[in-house]
C-alpha positions as CSV (number, residue, x, y, z in Angstrom):
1,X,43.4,-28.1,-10.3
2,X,41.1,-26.7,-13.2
3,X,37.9,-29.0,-11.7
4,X,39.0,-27.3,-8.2
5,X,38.8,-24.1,-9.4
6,X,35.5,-24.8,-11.3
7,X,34.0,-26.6,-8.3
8,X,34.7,-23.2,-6.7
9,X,33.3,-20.9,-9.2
10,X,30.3,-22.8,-9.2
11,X,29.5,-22.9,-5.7
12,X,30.4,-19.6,-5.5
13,X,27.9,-18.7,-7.9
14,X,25.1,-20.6,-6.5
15,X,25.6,-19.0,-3.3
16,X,25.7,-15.4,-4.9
17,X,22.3,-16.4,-6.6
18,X,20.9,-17.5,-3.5
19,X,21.7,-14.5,-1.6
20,X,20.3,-12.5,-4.1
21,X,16.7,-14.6,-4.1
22,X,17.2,-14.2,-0.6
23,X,16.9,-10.2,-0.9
24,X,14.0,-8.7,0.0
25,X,12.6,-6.7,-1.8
26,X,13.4,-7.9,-4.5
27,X,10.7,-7.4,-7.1
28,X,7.6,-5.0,-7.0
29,X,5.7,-4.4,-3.7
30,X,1.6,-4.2,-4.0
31,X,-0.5,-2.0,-1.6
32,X,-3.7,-2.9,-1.8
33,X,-6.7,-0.4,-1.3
34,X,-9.8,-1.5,-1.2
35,X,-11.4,1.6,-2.7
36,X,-11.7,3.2,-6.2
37,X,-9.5,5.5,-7.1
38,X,-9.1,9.1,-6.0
39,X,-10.0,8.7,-2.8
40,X,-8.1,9.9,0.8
41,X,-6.5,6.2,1.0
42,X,-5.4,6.0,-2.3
43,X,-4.3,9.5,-2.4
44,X,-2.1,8.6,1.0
45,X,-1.5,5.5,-0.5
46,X,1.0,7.3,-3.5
47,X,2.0,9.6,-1.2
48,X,3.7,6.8,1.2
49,X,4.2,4.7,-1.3
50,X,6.5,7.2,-3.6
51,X,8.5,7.6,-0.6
52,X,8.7,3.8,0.2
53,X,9.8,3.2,-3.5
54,X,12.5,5.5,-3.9
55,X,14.1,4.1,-0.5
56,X,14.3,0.7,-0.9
57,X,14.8,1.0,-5.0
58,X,12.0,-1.1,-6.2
59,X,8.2,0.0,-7.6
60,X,5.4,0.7,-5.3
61,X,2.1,-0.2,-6.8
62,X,-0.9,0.7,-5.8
63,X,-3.9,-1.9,-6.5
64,X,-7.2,-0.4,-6.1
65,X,-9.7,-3.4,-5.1
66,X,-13.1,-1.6,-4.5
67,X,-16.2,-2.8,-3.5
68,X,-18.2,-4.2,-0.2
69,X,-17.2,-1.0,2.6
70,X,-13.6,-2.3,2.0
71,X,-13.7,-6.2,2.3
72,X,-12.7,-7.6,-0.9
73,X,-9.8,-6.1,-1.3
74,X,-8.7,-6.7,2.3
75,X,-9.8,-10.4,1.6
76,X,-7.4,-10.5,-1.5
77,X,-4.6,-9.6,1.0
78,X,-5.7,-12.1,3.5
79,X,-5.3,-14.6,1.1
80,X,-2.0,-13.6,-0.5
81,X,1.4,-15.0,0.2
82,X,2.8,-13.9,3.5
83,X,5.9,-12.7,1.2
84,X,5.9,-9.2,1.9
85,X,5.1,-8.1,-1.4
86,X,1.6,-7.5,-0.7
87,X,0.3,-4.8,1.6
88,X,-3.1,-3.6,2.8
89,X,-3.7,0.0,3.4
90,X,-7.1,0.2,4.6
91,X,-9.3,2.2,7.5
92,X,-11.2,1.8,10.6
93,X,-13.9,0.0,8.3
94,X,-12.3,-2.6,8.9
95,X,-12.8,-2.6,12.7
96,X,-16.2,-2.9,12.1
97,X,-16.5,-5.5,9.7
98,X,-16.5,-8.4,12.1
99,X,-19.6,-6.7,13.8
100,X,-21.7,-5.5,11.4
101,X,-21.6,-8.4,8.6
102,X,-23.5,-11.4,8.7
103,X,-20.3,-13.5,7.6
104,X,-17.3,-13.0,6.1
105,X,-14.9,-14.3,4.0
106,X,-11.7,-13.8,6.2
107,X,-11.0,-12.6,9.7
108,X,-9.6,-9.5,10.0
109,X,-8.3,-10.2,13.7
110,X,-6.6,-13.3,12.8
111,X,-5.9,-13.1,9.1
112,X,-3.8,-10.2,8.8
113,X,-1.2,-8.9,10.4
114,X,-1.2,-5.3,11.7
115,X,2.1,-3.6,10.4
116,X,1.4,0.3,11.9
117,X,-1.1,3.4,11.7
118,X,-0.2,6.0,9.3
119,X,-2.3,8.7,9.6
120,X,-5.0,9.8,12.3
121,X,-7.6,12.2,11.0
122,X,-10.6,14.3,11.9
123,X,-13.7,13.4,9.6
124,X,-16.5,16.3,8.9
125,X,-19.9,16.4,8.5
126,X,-21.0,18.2,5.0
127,X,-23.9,19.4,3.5
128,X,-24.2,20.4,-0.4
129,X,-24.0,23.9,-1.2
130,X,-27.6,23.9,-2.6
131,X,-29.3,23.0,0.5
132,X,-30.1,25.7,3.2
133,X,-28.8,24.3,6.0
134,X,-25.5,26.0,8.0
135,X,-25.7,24.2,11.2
136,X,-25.9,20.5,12.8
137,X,-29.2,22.5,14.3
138,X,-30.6,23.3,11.2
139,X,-29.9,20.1,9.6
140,X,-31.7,18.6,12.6
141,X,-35.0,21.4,12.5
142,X,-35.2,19.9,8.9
143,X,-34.5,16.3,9.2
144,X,-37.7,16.4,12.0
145,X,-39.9,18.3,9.6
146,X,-39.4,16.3,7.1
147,X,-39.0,12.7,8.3
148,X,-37.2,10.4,5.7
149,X,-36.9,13.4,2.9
150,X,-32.9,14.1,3.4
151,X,-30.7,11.9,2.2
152,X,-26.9,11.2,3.9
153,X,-24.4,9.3,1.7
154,X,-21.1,7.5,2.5
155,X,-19.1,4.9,0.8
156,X,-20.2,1.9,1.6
157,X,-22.6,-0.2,4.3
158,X,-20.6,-0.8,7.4
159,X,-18.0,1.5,7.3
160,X,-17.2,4.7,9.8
161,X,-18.4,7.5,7.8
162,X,-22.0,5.4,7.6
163,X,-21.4,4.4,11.2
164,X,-20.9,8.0,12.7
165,X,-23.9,9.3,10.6
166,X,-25.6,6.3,12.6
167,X,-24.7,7.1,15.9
168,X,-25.7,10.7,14.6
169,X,-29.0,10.0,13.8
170,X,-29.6,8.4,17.0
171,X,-27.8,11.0,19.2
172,X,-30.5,13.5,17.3
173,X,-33.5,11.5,16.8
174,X,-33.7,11.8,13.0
175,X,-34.6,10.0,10.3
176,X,-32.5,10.3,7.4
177,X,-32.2,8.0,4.8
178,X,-28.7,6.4,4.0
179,X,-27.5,5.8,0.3
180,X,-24.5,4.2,-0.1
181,X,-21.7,5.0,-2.6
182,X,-18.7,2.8,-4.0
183,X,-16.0,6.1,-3.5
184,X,-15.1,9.0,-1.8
185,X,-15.6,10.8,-5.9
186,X,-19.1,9.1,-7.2
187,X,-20.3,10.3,-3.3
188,X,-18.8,14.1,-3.8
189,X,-20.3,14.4,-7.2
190,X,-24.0,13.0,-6.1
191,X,-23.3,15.9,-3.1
192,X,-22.6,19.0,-5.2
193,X,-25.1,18.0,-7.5
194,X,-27.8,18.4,-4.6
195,X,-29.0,14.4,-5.1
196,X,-27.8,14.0,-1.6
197,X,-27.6,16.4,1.1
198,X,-25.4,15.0,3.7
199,X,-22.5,12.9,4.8
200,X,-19.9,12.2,6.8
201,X,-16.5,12.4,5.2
202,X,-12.9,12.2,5.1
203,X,-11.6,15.7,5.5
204,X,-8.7,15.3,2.4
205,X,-11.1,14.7,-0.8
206,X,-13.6,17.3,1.0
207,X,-11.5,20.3,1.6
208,X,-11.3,21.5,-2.1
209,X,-15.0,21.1,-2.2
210,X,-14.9,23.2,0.7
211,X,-12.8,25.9,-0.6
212,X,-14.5,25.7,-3.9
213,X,-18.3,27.1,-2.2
214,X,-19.9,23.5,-3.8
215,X,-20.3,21.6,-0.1
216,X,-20.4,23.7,3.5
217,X,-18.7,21.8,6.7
218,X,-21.0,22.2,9.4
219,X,-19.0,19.7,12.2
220,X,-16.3,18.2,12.7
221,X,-16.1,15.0,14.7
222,X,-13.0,15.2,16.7
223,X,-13.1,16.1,20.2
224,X,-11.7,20.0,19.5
225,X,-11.9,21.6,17.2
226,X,-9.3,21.6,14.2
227,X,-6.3,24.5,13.4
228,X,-7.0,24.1,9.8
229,X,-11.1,24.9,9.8
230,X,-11.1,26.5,13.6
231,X,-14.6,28.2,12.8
232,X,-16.0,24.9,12.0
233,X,-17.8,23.4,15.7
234,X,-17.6,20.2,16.9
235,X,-20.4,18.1,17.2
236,X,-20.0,17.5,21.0
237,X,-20.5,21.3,21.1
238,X,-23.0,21.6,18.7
239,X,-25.2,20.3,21.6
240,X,-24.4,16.8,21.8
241,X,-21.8,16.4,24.4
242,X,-19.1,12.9,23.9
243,X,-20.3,12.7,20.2
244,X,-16.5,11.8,19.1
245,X,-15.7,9.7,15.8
246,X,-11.9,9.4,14.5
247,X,-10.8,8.3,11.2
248,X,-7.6,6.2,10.7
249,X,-5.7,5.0,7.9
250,X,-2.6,1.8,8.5
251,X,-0.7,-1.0,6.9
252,X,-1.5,-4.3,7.0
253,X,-0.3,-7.8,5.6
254,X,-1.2,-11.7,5.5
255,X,-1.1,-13.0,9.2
256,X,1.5,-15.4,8.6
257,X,4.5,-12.3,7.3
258,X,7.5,-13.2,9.1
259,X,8.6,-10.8,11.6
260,X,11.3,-9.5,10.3
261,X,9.6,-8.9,6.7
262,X,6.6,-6.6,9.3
263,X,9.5,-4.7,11.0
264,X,11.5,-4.0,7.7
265,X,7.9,-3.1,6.4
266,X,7.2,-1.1,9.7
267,X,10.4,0.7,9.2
268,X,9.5,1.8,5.6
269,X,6.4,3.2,6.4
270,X,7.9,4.9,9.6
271,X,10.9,6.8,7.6
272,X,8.3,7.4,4.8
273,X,6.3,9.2,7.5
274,X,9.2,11.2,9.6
275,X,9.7,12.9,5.8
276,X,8.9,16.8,6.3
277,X,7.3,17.0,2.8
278,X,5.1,14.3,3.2
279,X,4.2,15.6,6.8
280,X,3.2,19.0,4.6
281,X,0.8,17.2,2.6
282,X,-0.7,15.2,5.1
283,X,-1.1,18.3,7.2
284,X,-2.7,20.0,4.2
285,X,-5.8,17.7,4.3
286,X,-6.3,17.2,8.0
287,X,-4.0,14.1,8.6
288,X,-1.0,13.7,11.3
289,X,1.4,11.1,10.5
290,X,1.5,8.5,13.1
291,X,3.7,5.4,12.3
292,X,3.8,3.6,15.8
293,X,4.7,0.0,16.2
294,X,3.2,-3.0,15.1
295,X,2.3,-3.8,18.9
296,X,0.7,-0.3,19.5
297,X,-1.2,-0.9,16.2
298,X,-2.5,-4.4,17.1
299,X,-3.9,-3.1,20.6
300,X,-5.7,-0.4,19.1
301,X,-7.2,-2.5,16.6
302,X,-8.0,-5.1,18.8
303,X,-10.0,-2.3,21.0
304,X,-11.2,-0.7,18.1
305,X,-12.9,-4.3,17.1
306,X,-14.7,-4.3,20.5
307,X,-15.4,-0.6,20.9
308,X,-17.3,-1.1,17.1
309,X,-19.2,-4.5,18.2
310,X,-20.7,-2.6,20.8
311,X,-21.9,0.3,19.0
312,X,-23.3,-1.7,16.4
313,X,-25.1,-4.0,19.6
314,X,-26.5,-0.9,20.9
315,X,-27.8,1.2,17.3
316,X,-29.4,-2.1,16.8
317,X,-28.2,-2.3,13.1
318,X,-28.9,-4.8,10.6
319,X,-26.3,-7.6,10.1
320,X,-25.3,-7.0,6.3
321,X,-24.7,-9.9,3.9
């Protein structure tokens, strides 16, 4: 009777340890975002991510893998077990990655896994505080006086601020000369210093800037204009009609994440999202919180891939390396 009774304890056991292996999560979850520090996706990174940890009782942590306009950290993620336990939070840089580099080292249609869009956000068009210019028509009076002698940063080759400034430039007929900058912080700093003049940003690192008299907004890229700047124009009405750029910021993981893991993943994001106070903040900075299915994501992505290849076709840009 005692080796019955043992035979059941111990199966019982095993089964109990199983069940809790089985768990997910069980153990820290890792966001990846390929950019330094400080930046709009880290700082919506921690915001979603706080949110995400306190629900399902395990650490969030956020892995800042900077460097090549997003692609090595989203190639760390690519090549990562499809567990769940790593995450890529990245932008619509990566939509353009397939078209505008030479070759990389993953795929980022078939690769990785869309999971859903968090945030939708305007981006703006800044100029430092020490230049003269208060209008997309004066940047553009000075740009064609002075061919090649402004300077317009963004964070990296190949990603949409650079892009937009692009498709600026050629809406315009300007030359202005691009340097490129590993952050959203290194780039602000260069700008209020005067060392660069322009750029395309992300409108939740910019605003304080903004408010603090050390860069001016001259445009915004969206189609209206937006409640939280509404004297700011757009650039379609600045006087170049269906000029339109979006930002976007979403989850993704390792292509080969079961189902279920994306939807329990999906749902995180998604109740980390319906949260009012981290609505408030996103609002603060010019975000809207989206969280939409993994479907809906993958469409937009996919079109987003195509829409990008095209532009990049028709600027005639330089395959990067």
């Amino acid at each position: 009777m005692r080796l019955v009774f043992a035979a059941v304890a111990l199966a019982t056991a095993i089964a109990s340890s199983a069940h809790a292996a089985d768990t997910y999560p069980s153990r820290p979850i890792r966001v990846v975002v390929p950019y330094p520090a400080g930046g709009t996706v880290d700082t919506i990174a921690r915001l979603v991510g706080q949110k995400v940890s306190e629900a399902v009782g395990q650490p969030v942590i956020v892995d800042n893998r900077g460097g090549a306009a997003g692609n090595i950290g989203s190639d760390n993620v690519a090549k990562s077990p499809p567990d769940g336990y790593t995450i890529l939070q990245n932008v619509n840089a990566l939509s353009l990655s397939p078209a505008l580099y030479r070759k990389l080292p993953f795929d980022p249609l078939k690769d990785l896994q869309p999971v859903t869009q968090l945030t939708a956000s305007p981006l703006l068009i800044v100029v430092s505080a020490k230049t003269d210019i208060h209008s997309l028509k004066d940047l553009v009076t000075e740009a064609k006086q002075k061919p090649g002698a402004l300077n317009f940063g963004s964070t990296g080759v190949g990603n949409p601020l650079h892009l937009t400034m692009e498709m600026f430039k050629a809406a315009a007929g300007v030359d202005i000369v691009h340097v490129p900058f590993k952050g959203d912080a290194p780039l602000l700093t260069s700008m209020i210093a005067g060392d660069v003049q322009v750029a395309c940003v992300p409108f939740a690192t910019t605003l304080p800037h903004i408010q603090a008299g050390t860069l001016r907004a001259i445009a915004v890229t969206t189609a209206q204009r937006i409640s939280v700047m509404p004297d700011v124009p757009t650039v379609a009405e600045s006087g170049y009609p269906g000029f339109v750029s979006n930002s976007w910021e979403g989850w993704f993981v390792p292509a080969a994440t079961p189902r279920d893991t994306v939807m329990t993943i999906n749902g995180w994001a998604r109740k980390a999202l319906a949260d009012p106070g981290v609505q408030e903040k996103l609002k603060t900075f010019g975000n809207v919180a989206v969280g939409n299915s993994p479907e809906e994501f993958a469409a937009m992505f996919k079109d987003e891939v195509a829409r990008f290849a095209k532009i990049v076709k028709d600027l005639n840009l330089p395959p990067q390396d």
